[in-house]
Chimera marker file (.cmm) of the C-alpha trace (Angstrom):
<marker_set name="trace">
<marker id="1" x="21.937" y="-13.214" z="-35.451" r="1" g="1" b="0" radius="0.5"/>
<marker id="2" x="25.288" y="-13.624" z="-35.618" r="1" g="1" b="0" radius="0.5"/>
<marker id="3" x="25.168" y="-16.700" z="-37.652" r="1" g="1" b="0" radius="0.5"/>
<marker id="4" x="23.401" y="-15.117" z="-40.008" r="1" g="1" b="0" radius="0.5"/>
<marker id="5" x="25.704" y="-12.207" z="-40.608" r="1" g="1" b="0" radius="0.5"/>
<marker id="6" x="28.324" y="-14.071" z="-41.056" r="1" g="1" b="0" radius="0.5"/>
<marker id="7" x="26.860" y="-16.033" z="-43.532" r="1" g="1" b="0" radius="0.5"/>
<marker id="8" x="25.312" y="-12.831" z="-45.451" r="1" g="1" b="0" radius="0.5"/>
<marker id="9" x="29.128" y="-12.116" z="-45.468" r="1" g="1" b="0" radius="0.5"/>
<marker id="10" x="29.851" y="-14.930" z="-47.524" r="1" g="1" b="0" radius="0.5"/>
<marker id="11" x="27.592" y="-14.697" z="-49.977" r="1" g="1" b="0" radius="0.5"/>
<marker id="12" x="28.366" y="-10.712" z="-50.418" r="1" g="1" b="0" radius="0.5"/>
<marker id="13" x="31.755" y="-12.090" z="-50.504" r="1" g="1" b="0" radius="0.5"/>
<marker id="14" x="31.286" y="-14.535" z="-53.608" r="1" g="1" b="0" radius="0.5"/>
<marker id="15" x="29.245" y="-11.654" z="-55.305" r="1" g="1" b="0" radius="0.5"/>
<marker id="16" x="31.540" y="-9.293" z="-55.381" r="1" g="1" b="0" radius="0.5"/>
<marker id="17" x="34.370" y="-11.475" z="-56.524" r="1" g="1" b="0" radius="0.5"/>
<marker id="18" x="32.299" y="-12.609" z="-59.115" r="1" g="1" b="0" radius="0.5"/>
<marker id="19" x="31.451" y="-8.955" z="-60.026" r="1" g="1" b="0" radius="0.5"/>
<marker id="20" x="35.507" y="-8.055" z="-59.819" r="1" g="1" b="0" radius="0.5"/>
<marker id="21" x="36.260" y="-10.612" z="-61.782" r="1" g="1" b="0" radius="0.5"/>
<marker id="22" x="33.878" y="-9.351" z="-64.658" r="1" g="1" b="0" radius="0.5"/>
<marker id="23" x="35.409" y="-6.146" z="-65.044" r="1" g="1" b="0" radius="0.5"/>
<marker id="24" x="38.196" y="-5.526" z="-67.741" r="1" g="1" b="0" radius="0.5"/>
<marker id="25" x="41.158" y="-4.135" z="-65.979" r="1" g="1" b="0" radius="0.5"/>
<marker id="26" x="41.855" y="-2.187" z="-69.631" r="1" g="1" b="0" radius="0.5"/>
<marker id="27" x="38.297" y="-0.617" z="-69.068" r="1" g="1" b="0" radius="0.5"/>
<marker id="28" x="36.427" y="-3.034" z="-71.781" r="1" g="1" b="0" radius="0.5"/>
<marker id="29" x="34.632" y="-5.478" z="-68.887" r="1" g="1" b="0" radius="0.5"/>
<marker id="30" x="31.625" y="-6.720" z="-70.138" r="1" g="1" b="0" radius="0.5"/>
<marker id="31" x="30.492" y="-4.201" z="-72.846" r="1" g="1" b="0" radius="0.5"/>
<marker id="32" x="33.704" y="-5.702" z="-75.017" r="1" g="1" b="0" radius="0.5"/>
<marker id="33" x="32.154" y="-9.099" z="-74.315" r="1" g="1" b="0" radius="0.5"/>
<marker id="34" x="28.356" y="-8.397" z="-75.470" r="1" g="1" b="0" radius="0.5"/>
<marker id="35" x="28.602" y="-4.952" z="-76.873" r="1" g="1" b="0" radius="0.5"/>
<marker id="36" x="28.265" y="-4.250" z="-80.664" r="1" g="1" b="0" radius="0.5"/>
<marker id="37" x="30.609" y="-1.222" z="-82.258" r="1" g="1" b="0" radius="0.5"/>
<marker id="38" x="27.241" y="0.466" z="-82.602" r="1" g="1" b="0" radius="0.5"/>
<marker id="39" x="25.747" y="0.059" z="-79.247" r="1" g="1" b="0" radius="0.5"/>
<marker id="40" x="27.240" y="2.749" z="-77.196" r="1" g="1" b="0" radius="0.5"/>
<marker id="41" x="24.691" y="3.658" z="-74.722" r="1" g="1" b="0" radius="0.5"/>
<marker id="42" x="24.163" y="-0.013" z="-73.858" r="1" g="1" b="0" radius="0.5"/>
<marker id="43" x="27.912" y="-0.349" z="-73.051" r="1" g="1" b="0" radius="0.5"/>
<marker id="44" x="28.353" y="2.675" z="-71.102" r="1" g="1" b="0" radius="0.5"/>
<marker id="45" x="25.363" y="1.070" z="-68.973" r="1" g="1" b="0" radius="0.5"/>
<marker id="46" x="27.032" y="-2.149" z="-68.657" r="1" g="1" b="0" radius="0.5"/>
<marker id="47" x="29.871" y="-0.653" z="-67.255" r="1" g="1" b="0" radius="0.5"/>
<marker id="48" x="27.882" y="1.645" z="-64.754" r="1" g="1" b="0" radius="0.5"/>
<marker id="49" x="26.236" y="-1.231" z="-63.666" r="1" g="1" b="0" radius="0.5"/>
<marker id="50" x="29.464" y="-3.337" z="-62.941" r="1" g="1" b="0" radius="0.5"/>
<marker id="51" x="31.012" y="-0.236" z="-61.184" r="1" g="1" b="0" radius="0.5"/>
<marker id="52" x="27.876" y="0.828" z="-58.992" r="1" g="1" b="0" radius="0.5"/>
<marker id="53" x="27.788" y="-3.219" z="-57.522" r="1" g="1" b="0" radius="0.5"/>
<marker id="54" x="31.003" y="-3.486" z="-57.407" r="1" g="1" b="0" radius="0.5"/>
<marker id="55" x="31.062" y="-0.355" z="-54.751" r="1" g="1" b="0" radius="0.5"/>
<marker id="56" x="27.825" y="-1.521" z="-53.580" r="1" g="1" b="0" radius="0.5"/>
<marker id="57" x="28.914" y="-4.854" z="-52.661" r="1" g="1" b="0" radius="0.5"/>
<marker id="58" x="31.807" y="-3.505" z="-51.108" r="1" g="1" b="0" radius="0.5"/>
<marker id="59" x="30.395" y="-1.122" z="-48.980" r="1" g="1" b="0" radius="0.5"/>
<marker id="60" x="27.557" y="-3.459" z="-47.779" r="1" g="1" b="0" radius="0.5"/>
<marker id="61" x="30.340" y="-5.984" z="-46.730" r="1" g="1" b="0" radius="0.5"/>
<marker id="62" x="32.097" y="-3.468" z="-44.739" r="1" g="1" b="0" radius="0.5"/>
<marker id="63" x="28.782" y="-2.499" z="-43.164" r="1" g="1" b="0" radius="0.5"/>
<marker id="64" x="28.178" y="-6.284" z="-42.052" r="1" g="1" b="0" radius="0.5"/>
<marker id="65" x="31.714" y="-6.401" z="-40.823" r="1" g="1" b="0" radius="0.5"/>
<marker id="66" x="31.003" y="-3.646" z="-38.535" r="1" g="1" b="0" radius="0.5"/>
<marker id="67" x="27.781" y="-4.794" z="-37.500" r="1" g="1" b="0" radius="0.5"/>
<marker id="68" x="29.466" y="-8.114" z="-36.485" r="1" g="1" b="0" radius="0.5"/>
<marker id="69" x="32.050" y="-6.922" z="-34.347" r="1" g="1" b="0" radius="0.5"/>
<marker id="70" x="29.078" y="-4.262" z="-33.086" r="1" g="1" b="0" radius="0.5"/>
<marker id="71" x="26.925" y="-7.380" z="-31.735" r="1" g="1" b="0" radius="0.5"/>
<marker id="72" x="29.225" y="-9.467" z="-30.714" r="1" g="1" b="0" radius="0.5"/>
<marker id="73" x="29.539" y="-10.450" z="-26.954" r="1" g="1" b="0" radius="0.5"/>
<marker id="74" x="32.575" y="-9.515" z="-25.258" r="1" g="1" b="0" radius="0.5"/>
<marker id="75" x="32.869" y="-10.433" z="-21.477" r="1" g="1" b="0" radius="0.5"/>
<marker id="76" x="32.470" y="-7.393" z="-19.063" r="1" g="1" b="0" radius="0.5"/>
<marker id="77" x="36.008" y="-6.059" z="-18.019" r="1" g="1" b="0" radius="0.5"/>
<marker id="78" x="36.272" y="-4.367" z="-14.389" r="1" g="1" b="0" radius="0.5"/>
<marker id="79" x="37.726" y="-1.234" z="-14.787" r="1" g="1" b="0" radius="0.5"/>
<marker id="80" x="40.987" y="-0.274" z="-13.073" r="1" g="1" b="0" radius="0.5"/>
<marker id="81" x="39.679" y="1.831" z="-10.419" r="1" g="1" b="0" radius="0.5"/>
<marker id="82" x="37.436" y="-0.942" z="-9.582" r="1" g="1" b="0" radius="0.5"/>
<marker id="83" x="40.378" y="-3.028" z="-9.348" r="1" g="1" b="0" radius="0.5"/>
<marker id="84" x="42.141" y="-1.283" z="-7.217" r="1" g="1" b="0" radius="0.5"/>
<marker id="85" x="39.581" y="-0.802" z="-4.735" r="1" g="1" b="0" radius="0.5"/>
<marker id="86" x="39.043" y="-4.488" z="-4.844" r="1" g="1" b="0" radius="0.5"/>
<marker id="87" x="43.005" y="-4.899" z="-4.154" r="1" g="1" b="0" radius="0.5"/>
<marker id="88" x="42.612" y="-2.387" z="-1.383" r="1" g="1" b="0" radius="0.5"/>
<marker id="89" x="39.628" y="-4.058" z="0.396" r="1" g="1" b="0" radius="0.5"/>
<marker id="90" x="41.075" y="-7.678" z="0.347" r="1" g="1" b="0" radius="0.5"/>
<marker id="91" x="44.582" y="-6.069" z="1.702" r="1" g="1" b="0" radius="0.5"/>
<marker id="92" x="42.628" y="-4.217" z="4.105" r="1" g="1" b="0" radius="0.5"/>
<marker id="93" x="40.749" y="-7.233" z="5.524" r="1" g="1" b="0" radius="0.5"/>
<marker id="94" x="43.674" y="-9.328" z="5.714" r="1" g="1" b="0" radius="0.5"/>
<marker id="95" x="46.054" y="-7.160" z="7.979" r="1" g="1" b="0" radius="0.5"/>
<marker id="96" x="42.766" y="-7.136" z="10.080" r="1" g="1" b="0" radius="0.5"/>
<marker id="97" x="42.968" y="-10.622" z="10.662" r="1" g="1" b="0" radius="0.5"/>
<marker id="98" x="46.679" y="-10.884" z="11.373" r="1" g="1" b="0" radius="0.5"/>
<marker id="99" x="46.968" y="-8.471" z="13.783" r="1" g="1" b="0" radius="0.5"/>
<marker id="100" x="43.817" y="-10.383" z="15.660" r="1" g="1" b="0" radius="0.5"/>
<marker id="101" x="45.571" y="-13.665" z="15.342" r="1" g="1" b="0" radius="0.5"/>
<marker id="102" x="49.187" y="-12.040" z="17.219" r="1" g="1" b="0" radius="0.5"/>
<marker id="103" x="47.322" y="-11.332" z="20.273" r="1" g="1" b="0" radius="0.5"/>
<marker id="104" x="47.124" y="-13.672" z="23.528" r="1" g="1" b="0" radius="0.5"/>
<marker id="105" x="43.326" y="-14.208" z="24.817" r="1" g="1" b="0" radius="0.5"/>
<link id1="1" id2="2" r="1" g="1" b="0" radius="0.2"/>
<link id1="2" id2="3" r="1" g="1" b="0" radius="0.2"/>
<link id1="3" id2="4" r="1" g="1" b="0" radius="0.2"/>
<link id1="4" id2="5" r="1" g="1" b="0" radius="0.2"/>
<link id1="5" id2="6" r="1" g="1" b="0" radius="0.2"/>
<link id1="6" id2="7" r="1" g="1" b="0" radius="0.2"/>
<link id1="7" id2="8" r="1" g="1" b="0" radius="0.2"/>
<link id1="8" id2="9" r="1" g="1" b="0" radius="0.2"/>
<link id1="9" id2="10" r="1" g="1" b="0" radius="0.2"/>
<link id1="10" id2="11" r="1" g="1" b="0" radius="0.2"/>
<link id1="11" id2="12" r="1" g="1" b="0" radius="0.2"/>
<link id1="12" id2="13" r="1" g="1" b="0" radius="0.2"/>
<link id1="13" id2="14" r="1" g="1" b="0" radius="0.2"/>
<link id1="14" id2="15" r="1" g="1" b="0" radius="0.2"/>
<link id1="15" id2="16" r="1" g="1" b="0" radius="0.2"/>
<link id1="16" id2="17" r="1" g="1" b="0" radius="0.2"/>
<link id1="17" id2="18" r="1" g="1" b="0" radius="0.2"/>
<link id1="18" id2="19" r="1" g="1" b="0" radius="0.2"/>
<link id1="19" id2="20" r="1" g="1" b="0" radius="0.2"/>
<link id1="20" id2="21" r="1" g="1" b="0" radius="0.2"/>
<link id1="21" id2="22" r="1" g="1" b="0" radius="0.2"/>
<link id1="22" id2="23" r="1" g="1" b="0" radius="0.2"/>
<link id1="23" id2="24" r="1" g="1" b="0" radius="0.2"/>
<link id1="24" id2="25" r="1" g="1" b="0" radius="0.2"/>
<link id1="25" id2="26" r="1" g="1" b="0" radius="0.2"/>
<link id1="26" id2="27" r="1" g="1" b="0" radius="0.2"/>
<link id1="27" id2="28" r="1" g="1" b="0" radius="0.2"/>
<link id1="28" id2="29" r="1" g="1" b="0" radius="0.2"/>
<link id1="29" id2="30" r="1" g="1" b="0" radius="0.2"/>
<link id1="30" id2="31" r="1" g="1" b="0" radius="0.2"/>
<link id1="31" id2="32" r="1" g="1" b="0" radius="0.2"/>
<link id1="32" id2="33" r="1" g="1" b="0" radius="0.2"/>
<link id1="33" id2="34" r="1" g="1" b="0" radius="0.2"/>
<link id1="34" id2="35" r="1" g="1" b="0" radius="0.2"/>
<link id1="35" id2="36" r="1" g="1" b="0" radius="0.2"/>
<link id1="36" id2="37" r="1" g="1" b="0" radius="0.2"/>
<link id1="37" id2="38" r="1" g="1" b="0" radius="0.2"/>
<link id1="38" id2="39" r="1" g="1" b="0" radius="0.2"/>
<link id1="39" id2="40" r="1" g="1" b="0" radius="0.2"/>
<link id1="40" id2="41" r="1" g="1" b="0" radius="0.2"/>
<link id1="41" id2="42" r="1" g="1" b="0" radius="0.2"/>
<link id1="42" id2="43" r="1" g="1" b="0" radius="0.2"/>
<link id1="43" id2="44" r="1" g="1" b="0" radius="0.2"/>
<link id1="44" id2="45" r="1" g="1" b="0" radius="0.2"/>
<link id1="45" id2="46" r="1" g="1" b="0" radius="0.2"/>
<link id1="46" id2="47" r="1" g="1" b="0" radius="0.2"/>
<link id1="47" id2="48" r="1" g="1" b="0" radius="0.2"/>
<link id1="48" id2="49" r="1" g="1" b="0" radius="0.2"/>
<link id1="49" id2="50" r="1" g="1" b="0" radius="0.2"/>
<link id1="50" id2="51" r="1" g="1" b="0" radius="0.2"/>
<link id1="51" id2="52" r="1" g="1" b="0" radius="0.2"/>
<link id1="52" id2="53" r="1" g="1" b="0" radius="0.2"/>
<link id1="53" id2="54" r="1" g="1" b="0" radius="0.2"/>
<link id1="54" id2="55" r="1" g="1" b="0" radius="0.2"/>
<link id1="55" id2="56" r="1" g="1" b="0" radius="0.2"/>
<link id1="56" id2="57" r="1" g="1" b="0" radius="0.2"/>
<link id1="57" id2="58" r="1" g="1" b="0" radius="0.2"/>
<link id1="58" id2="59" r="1" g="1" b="0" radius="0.2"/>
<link id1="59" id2="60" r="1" g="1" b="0" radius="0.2"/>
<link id1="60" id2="61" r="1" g="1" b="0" radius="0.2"/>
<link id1="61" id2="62" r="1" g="1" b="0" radius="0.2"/>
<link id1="62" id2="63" r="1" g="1" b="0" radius="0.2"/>
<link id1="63" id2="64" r="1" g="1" b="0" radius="0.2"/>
<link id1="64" id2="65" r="1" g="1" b="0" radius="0.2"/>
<link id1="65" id2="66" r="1" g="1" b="0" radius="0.2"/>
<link id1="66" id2="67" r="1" g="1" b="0" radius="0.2"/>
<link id1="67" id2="68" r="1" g="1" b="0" radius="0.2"/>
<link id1="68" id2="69" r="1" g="1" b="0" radius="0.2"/>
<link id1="69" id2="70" r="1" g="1" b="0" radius="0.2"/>
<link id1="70" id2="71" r="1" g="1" b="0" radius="0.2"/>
<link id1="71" id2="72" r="1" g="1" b="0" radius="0.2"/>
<link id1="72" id2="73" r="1" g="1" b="0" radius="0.2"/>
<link id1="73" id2="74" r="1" g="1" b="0" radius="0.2"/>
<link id1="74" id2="75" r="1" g="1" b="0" radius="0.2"/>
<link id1="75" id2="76" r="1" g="1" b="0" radius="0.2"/>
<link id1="76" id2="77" r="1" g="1" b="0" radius="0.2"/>
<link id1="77" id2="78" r="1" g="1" b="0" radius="0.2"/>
<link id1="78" id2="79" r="1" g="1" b="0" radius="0.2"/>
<link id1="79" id2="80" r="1" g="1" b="0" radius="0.2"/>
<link id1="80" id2="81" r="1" g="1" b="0" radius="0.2"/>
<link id1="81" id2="82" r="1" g="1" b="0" radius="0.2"/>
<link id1="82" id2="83" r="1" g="1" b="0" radius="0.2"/>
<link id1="83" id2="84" r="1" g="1" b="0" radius="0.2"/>
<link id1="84" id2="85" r="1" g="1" b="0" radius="0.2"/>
<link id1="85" id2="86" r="1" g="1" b="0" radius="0.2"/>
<link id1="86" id2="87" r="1" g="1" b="0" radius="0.2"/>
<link id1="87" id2="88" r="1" g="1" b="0" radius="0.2"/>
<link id1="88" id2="89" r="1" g="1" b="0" radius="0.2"/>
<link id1="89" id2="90" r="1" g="1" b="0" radius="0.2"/>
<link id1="90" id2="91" r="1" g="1" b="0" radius="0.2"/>
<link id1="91" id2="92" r="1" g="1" b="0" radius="0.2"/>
<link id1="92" id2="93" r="1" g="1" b="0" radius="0.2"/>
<link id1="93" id2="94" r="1" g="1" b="0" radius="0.2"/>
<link id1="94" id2="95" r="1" g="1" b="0" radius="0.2"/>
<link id1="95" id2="96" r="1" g="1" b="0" radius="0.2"/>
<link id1="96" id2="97" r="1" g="1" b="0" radius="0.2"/>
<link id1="97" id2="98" r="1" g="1" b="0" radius="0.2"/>
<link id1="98" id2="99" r="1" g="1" b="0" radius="0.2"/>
<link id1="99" id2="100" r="1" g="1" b="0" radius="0.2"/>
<link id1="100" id2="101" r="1" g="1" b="0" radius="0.2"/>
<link id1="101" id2="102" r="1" g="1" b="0" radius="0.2"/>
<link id1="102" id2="103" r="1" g="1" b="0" radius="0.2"/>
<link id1="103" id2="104" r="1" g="1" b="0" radius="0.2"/>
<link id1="104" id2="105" r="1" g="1" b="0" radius="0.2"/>
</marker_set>
C-alpha cells in the first residue's frame, strides 16, 4: 500500500509541475497561448481550469503525504513508566541474589 502511495505521489508530482509550469506568472497562462482577442469567456475558463488543478493537485499531494506517514510502521516504543519499572525489577532481583551469594551455608 505503501508502494503505491508513493508512487501516486510521483505522478501527482509531475502533474502539477507540468500544470505550474503552464501558468503565466503575468496572469496570461494559457488563454494568451490559444485565446483569440474575442474569446473572453473561453480564456477566463482556461485560466479557472489551470488554477482549480493547480490547487487540486496540490492539496491531493499533501493528502497522500499524510496518508503515508499515517500508515507507515513505526516500531512500538515502551513508554517511560514502563521503563522504569523494568529498571526497578531487574535492580530489585539482582540485590536479591547478592545478598544470597554473601552468606555461608
Amino acid at each position: 500500500m505503501l508502494t503505491f502511495i508513493g508512487i501516486l505521489s510521483i505522478i501527482v508530482s509531475f502533474a502539477l509541475i507540468i500544470v505550474v509550469l503552464v501558468q503565466n506568472p503575468k496572469g496570461g497562462g494559457i488563454s494568451s497561448s490559444f485565446g483569440a482577442p474575442g474569446q473572453l469567456g473561453g480564456v477566463k475558463r482556461a485560466n479557472d481550469f489551470v488554477e482549480k488543478a493547480t490547487w487540486t493537485l496540490a492539496g491531493t499531494l499533501g493528502a497522500l503525504a499524510l496518508l503515508a506517514v499515517i500508515l507507515v510502521d513505526r516500531p512500538k516504543r515502551p513508554s517511560q513508566n514502563e521503563e522504569r519499572t523494568e529498571r526497578t525489577k531487574d535492580q530489585g532481583q539482582g540485590q536479591g541474589e547478592n545478598q544470597g551469594s554473601g552468606q555461608p551455608k
